[in-house]
N, C-alpha and C positions, 0 to 999 in steps of 0.2 A: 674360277668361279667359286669354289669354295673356300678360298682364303678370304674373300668378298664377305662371303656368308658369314664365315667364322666370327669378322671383325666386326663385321652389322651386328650381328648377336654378341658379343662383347660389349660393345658400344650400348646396345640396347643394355642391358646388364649393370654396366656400369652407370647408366642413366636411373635408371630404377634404383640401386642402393645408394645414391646420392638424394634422392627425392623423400627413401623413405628414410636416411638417418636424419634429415632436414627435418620429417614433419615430425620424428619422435625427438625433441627436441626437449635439455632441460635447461632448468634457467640457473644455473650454476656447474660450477665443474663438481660438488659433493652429490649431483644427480639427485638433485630433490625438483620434484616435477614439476614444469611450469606452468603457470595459470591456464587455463584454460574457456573458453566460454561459446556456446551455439542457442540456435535458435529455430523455432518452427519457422517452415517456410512465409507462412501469411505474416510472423509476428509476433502472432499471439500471446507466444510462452518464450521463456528462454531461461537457460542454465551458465552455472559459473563456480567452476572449479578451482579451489586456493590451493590446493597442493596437497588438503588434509580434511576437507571437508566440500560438500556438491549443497548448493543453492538455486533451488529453480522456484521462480515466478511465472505468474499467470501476468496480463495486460490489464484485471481488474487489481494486481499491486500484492496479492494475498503469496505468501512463500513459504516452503517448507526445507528444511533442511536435511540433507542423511550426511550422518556422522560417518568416522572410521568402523564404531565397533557396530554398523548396522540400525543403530538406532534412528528416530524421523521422528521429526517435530515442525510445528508450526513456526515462524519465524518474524521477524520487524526487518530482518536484513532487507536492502535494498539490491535486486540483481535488474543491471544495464542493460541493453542491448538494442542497438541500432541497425540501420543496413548494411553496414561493414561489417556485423558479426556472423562467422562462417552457419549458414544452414544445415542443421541434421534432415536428412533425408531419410525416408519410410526405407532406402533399400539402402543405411549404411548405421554403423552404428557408433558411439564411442565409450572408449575405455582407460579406464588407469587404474594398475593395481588391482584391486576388487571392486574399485565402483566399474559398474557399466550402463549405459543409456541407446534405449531406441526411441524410435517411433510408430507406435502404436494407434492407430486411428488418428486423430486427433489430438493428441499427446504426446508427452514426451515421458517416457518409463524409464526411472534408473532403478537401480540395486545394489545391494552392498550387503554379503553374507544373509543374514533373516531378516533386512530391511529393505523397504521401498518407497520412492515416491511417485505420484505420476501428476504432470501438470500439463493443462490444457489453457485453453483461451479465456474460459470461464470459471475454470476447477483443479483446486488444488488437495492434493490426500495424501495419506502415509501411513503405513503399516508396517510394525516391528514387534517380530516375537523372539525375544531375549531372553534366555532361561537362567537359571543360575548356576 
């Protein structure tokens, strides 16, 4: 009965560090990060991650960008995203490096050292206090 055990919980183990080095996944062997992209569940908003900078749109088209060193701006970029693109969920979050993103009410909230954006359905912002 316990060598059962043992092997369950090995297997299990093994099953689990195979899922999570799959999702951490880079798009080259020099480990520069692969693209990335989600979206609120309804639609609304969605983000996209190039490896060195986070782009998220509202559904009225308006985008804001956060850089590496923190900074956020308003943006013409175009970000994608259909029903194939993975849903951020209010009870998960994602991350690379220093940017990081939830879900906040109706929004989607990232960060990046003294910068942030947040974009909704309807509404796009950003706040960056950069010193010198």
């Amino acid at each position: 009965m316990g060598r059962i055990m043992f092997l369950t919980l090995l297997a299990a183990l093994a099953g689990g560090l195979l899922a999570v080095s799959s999702a951490a996944r880079t798009s080259d062997a020099s480990g520069s990060p692969a693209p990335a992209a989600f979206r609120l569940l309804d639609g609304s908003a969605g983000c996209a991650f190039d490896g060195s900078r986070l782009a998220c749109s509202s559904r009225t088209g308006a985008t804001a960008v956060l850089e590496e060193d923190g900074s956020s701006r308003p943006s013409d970029d175009a970000v994608r995203w259909d029903a194939a693109t993975p849903v951020l969920r209010s009870t998960e979050s994602w991350w690379h490096g220093g940017f990081s993103c939830r879900v906040a009410g109706f929004e989607i909230v990232c960060e990046r050292e003294t910068g942030s954006i947040a974009v909704g359905g309807r509404s796009v912002g950003g706040a960056s206090s950069i010193s010198d």
